[in-house]
C-alpha positions, 0 to 999 in steps of 0.5 A: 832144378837147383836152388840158385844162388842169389847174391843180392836178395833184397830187391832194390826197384829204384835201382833197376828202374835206374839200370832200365832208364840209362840206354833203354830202347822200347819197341814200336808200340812203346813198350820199354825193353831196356837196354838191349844194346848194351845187354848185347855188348855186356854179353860179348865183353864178359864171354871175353873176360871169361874165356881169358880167365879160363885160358890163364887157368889151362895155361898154367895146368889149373884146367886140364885137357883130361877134365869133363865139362858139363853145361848146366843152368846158371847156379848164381845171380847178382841181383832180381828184377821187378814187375815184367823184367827180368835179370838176364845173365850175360853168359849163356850158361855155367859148367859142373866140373868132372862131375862134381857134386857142386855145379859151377864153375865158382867151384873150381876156385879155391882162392875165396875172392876169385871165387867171389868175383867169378860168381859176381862178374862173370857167371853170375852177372846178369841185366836188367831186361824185359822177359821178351829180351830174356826170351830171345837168349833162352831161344839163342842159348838153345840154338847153339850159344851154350854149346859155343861157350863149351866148345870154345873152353876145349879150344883153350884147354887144348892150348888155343889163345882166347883172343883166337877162340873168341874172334875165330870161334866163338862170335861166328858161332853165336852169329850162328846161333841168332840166325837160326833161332831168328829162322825157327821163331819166323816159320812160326809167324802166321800169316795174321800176325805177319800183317800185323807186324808190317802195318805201321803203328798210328800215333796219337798227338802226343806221340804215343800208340793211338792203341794201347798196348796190351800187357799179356807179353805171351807169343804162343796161341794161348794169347787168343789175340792175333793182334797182340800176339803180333806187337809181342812178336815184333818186339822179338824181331826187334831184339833179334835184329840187335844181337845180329850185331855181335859184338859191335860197339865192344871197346878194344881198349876195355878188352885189353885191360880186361885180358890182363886183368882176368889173366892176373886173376889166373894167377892169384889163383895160382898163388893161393894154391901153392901157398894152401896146398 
């Protein structure tokens, strides 16, 4: 795998344990996810941003019918995470552009700041979220959010308008993807772990799981307790239920200001080019 790109190095854990405390949720058994909703909406608000930014490109022949899109891993990441949280990128996935030796999209840019802002803002933005999060979007990316993103860049290469690739395209498509990644992870609930998740969980007086939690986060049969396994399981289900939400919540009024926006950073893109050809 390719080294990635870390904006922000040095890790700062009073400010993730910031971002963790503002909306974050936790599951049944008290485990804190982080902000899951919000995690959700920043995915569909920046997918917007992107494919606005794209679509200023093709529309102004700076991203052309005839050039080759390869999905690759993200190259770059804002900032790290601590302990058993993780920076979850907001995209699915980046993109190699004709089969150029630097992967990522950042690469097509040549104006200096909107490369920057393409590697700080959208392919390289990530949230705060426990690893059970981040392995829903690794499941969700498999099933079928990289290939949408991919998809939905052709259609505006070929002239599509974003806000018609985002609304006809691609939210059915990630609609899709989280159905059919629910369905594969509960084939894979056994009949144990399926009891274990519908019994209610017993509180102590002060409101907390009268059992505690253990903290071995693995789904798989290598976590030999059943019942562990279980709680890990239902958190999974959890954010699962979430992402079936699409992109509910998503301000109209912060993605009208984010189509121009992104479209004038097109456009910047344009300029620095005819001035530095």
């Amino acid at each position: 795998m390719a080294r990635r790109e870390i904006l922000n190095p040095d890790i700062d854990p009073m400010a993730v344990i910031d971002e963790l405390a503002q909306g974050a949720v936790t599951d049944g058994r008290g485990l804190t996810l982080g902000d899951v909703a919000g995690h959700r909406r920043d995915r569909f608000f920046t997918l917007w941003r992107a494919l606005h930014l794209l679509g200023g490109l093709a529309k102004r022949g700076l991203l052309r019918p005839t050039d080759q899109l390869e999905v690759v891993g993200a190259r770059v990441q804002d900032n790290q995470a601590i302990g058993v949280f993780q920076a979850a990128h907001v995209l699915p996935c980046d993109f190699r552009l004709n089969g150029g030796e630097k992967a990522g999209l950042h690469a097509l840019f040549a104006s200096p700041i909107i490369a920057g802002n393409v590697k700080a803002h959208l392919f390289g933005r990530t949230n705060a979220v426990h690893r059970l999060v981040n392995y829903v979007d690794s499941r969700c990316e498999d099933h079928g959010w990289c290939d949408a993103f991919r998809i939905a860049i052709d259609r505006l290469v070929g002239g599509a308008p974003p806000e018609v690739v985002f609304r006809r395209d691609l939210v059915p498509a990630y609609a899709a993807a989280v159905a059919s990644a629910r369905e594969a992870f509960e084939r894979d609930i056994s009949k144990a772990e399926r009891g274990f998740i519908d019994t209610p969980v017993l509180l102590a007086p002060n409101g907390l799981p009268a059992r505690p939690r253990g903290q071995d986060f693995r789904i798989s049969d290598k976590l030999k307790d059943p019942r562990a396994r279980a709680a890990n399981k239902a958190a999974v289900l959890q954010v699962y239920a979430e992402y079936r939400l699409g992109p509910a919540g998503v301000s109209p009024a912060e993605m009208d200001a984010a189509a121009r926006e992104l479209d004038a950073w097109a456009e910047l893109e344009r300029q620095w080019r005819s001035k530095h050809a």
